[in-house]
N, C-alpha and C positions, 0 to 999 in steps of 0.2 A: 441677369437684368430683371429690375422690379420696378413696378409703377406703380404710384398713387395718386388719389383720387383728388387729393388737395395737399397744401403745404404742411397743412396743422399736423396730418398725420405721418410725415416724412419722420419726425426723431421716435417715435413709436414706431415704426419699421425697420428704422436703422438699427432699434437696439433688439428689438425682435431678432432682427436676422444675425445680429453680434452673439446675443444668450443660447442661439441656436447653433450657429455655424463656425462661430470663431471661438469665443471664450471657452474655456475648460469645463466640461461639465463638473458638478458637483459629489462625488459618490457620498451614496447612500448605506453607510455601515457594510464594508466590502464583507462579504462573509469569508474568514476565514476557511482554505481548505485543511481537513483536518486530514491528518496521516493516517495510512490506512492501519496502520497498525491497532489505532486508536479505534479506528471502525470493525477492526473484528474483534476487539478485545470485547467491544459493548455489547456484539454478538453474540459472544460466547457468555457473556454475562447474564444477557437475556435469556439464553437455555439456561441456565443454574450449570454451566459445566464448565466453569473457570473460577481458579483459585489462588491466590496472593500470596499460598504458602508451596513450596519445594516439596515438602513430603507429603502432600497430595495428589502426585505424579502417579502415586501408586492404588490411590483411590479412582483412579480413571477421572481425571480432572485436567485442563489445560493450565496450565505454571507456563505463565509467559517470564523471559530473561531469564531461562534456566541456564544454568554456565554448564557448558561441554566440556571446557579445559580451561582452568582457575590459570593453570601456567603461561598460557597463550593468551589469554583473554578473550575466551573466544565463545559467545551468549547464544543461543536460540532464542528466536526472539519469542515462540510460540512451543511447546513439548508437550506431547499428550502420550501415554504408554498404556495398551492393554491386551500384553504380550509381545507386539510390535510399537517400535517408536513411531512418532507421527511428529516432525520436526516439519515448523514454519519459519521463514525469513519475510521480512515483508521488506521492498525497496520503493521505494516514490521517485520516478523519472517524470516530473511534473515540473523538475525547477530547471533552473538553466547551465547549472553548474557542474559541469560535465566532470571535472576533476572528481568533487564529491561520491557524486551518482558510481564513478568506476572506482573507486576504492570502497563505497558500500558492496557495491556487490563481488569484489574480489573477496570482501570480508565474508560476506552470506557464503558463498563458494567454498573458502576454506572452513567455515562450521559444518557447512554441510558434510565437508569430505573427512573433517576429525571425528562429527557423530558417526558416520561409517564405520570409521576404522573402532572408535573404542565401543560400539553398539554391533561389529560383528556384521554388518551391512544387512540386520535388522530392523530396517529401518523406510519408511516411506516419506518421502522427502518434498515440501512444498515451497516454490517461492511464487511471492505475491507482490506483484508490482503494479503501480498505478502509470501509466499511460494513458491521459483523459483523449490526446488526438491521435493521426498518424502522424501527425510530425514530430509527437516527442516520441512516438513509437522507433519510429524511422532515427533519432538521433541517438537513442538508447541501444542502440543494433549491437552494436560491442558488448554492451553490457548484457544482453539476453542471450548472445550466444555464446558468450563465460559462463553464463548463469546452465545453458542447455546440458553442459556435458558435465555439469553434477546434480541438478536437482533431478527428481522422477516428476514432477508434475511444473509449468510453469503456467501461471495465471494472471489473465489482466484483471485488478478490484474493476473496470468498468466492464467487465462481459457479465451480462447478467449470467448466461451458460456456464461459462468459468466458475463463477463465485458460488452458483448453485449444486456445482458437483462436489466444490469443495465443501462448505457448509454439511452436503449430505453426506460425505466421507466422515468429518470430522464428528459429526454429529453421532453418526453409527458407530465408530470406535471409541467415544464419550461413554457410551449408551450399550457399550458390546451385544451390537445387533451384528452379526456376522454369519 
């Protein structure tokens, strides 16, 4: 219920409370979310210890989409080696499309377990998943505990804790501080 003061100003209230209460707001240039992939690539960029080429795996550099098995098709999304592999998957359960979301990560799963086998289970193994609430957390539940019984490390990109142990892993075995 609203009252006004006089008649004049009734269609100035009515439309007031229409642009507020009823019409669709406007957005304002929605910011795209970007995949976290893309947010640690820029990271690793920032340190100077990623690189666009495959044979600088061996220069202690991050080669992101390095193929594990050309036969299987089956990528890393992140590979860093110095001595030991250091294999990343990155998965985004942020959308709604549950179908997707469990076929990416049965895919991250079976990379993880072919780098195993053809790396000698020399290997330290990260997946990195975005879950911004608990309820995409909560609806991704399948997908995290497929993902639990192959990865060694599993990480939400929103813990700032998470992301800083990885970062300072990655960054040491970059940097073969050990």
């Amino acid at each position: 219920m609203f009252t006004i003061q006089s008649n004049d100003n009734y269609e100035t209230k009515i439309t007031d409370l229409m642009n507020r209460l009823v019409n669709p707001q406007k957005q304002s240039h929605k910011q795209l979310k970007r995949k976290v992939f893309f947010e640690i690539k820029s990271t690793f960029m920032q340190h100077g210890i990623f690189s666009k080429y495959s044979e600088d795996l061996y220069q202690h550099k991050i080669v992101a989409n390095y193929p594990i098995s050309d036969d299987e098709g089956l990528v890393a999304d992140f590979l860093l080696k110095n001595g030991k592999y250091h294999l990343t998957e990155t998965l985004d359960f942020r959308s709604e499309n549950f179908k997707k979301q469990m076929g990416e990560a049965a895919v991250s799963a079976l990379t993880i377990s072919k780098a195993c086998e053809i790396y000698k289970y020399n290997i330290d193994s990260f997946v990195i998943y975005a879950a911004e609430t608990t309820a995409q957390e909560k609806t991704a539940k399948q997908q995290i505990n497929l993902l639990e019984k192959h990865a060694d490390n599993l990480i939400n990109a929103y813990s700032k804790e998470d992301m800083n142990f990885y970062y300072e892993k990655m960054l040491n075995a970059a940097s073969m501080l050990q």
